[in-house]
Steps between C-alpha positions, in 0.01 A plus 500: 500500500776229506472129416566242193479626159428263215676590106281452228688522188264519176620406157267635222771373246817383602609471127457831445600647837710784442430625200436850561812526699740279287382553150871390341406149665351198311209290690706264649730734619253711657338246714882424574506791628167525729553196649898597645329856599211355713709202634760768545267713767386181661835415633532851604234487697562177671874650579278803634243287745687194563286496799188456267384216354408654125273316295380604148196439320544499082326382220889444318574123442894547544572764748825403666465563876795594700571292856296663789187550215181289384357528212177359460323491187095468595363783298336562137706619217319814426635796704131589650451146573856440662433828687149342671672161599766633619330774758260224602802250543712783691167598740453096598890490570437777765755737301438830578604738188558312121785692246410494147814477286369561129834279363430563137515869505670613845793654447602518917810470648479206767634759770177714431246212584712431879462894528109463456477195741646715781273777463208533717132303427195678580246220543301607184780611274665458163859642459638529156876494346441737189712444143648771308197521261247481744446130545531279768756295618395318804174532701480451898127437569354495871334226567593317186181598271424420129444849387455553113843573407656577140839533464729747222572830446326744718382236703555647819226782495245241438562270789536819767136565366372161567652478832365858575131365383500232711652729801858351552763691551763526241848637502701474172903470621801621296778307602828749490805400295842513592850483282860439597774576235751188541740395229516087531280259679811383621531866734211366715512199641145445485449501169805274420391188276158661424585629144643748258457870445336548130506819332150633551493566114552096437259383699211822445343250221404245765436707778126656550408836507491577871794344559685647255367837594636468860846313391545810250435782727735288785804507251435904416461562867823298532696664272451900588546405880826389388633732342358806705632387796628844521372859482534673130472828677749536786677136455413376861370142550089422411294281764187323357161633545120478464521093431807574247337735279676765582864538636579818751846715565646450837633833495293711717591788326423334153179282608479442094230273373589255219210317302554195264510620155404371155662558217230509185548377211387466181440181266361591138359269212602728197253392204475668113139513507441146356680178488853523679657624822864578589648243744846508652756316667728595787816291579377454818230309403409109466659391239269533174212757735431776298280745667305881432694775637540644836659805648508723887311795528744826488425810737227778349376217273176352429442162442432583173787735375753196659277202242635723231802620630594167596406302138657777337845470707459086417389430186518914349104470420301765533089435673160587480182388669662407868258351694499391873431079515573327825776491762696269724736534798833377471703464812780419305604725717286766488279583203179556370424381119262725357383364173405695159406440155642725233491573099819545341487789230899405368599150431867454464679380839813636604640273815662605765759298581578564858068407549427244262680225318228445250182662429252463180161498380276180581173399342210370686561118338859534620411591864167232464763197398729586645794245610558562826887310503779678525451692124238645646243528756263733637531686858365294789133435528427677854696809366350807400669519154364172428159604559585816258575247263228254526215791468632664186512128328165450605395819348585352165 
């Protein structure tokens, strides 16, 4: 089926938009933020159908609308309610499919709702762009029907049941990602006076989950094609393969297959059984971040003998009770950050030098209060060692 589609873009609560997927954001910065993503995609899609006269129904007082784009605003606040007049305003219009964008919560990449627009409409259909968790991020109903929708996590099951009850088809579409390793906007001429590269690791606070997810993996992709741009075995040139997850020999008589790698790590809060913990400070840290202690995996280890092997090669203190908490990649290049929690059984630290610049024992109300300024400060909130720290003060 081809013909008009109308955009209905339901706000449940704009001042709270976002805050599943931008937790280190305040209120006003959130909504900030969901109002440049949504009017974001709506210029992309009016660069994408110029031909088509897009008009969007919302029950948002200050949605910015981009030239080629009307916004009308003739709907109930509730998202149920918005979701009724709006189907009933898109069937008088004569529009033949309505898109649901749920702008508090969608986490979509404007590119992924032109990629659903092209796809094919069954007359009695609803098509679905999934989220990493399970939600939904934009909804393509055919003909433009008020179905009982509820948007969040593991959304997307639920509405490919209701559409199934009421016999529509219903095709969920994963829109493929793709990465080019440049150095400079100012290499491409395209992207000239649109921005700056950021360090993934500045702006992780800020950016949400999914999109995090996919930047990270991107920049360890990156990375090993980079530097394995030639074969470890015979020394011949590599050529990409199976969408750049793997990189093939050119020499026939080679034919070696090279996989990315990660290199695992571990990350260890060291306790004494009660009130303190050892931190430590690198010289390659932020000035005044002390952190808990870290260390690669060694061949014929287990993640266990390298906890102790490492805090005893740091700090000279011998462990007990090494237990398995949490983990966290780290594409910084290529690492996995396996987390533990450990007992020390000896107290006294001896430092190495050529590891740490400072280490000592911390107690909880230290760590609770503590000044974050350039005497001291904790490791980044979206960082696994920060999360080792925060659960052992709350156990306290």
């Amino acid at each position: 089926m081809t013909g008009p589609i109308s955009i209905v873009v339901p706000f449940k609560d704009p001042a709270g938009a976002k805050r599943r997927l931008a937790p280190a954001l305040d209120r006003e910065q959130r909504a900030a933020l969901a109002w440049a993503l949504l009017e974001q995609t709506l210029s992309v899609l009016a660069t994408h159908f110029p031909e088509r006269r897009l008009e969007v129904v919302t029950n948002a007082a200050t949605l910015r609308a981009p030239r080629g784009v009307a916004v009308l605003r003739q709907v109930r606040e509730g998202l149920n309610g918005a979701l009724e007049d709006a189907a009933a305003w898109s069937t008088r219009r004569g529009f033949a499919s309505m898109l649901v964008i749920p702008a508090d919560i969608a986490t979509l990449d404007p590119d992924e709702v032109a990629y659903l627009l092209r796809q094919p409409r069954p007359a009695q259909s609803l098509q679905i762009c999934p989220s990493v968790d399970g939600g939904t991020n934009a909804l393509l109903v055919t003909p433009p029907t008020a179905l009982p929708f509820s948007f969040g996590p593991e959304s997307c099951a639920a509405h490919a049941a209701i559409a199934k009850a009421r016999n529509m088809a219903t095709t969920v579409h994963d829109l493929p990602h793709l990465a080019h390793d440049i150095d400079t906007p100012a290499d491409h001429q395209a992207l000239q006076g649109a921005g700056q590269f950021e360090d993934l690791r500045r702006v992780g606070p800020v950016v949400g989950h999914e999109e995090g997810g996919i930047l990270a993996y991107a920049r360890g992709l990156a990375y090993w094609h980079a530097r394995h741009r030639f074969c470890g075995v015979c020394g011949a040139p590599t050529e990409s393969r199976s969408a750049g997850h793997a990189r093939a020999c050119t020499n026939r008589e080679c034919a070696a297959t090279h996989f990315p790698r990660t290199d695992p790590a571990v990350i260890v809060l060291v306790h004494d059984g009660g009130d303190r913990a050892i931190l430590g400070r690198s010289g390659r840290f932020l000035e005044g971040m002390h952190s808990v202690l870290a260390g690669f995996l060694e061949p014929g280890e287990s993640l266990e003998d390298t906890v102790a092997r490492e805090i005893y090669e740091e700090v000279g203190v011998r462990l007990a009770d090494i237990h398995y908490h949490s983990s966290q990649p780290w594409p910084f290049p290529s690492s996995l950050m396996i987390g533990f929690t450990a007992r020390a059984t000896t107290f006294d630290l001896t430092i190495d030098p050529m590891e740490l610049e400072h280490a000592a024992w911390y107690k909880r109300d230290q760590l609770r209060n503590s000044p974050e300024d350039t005497t001291f400060r904790l490791p980044r909130r979206d960082s696994i060692a920060r999360r080792l720290v925060d659960d052992w003060i709350k156990q306290g």
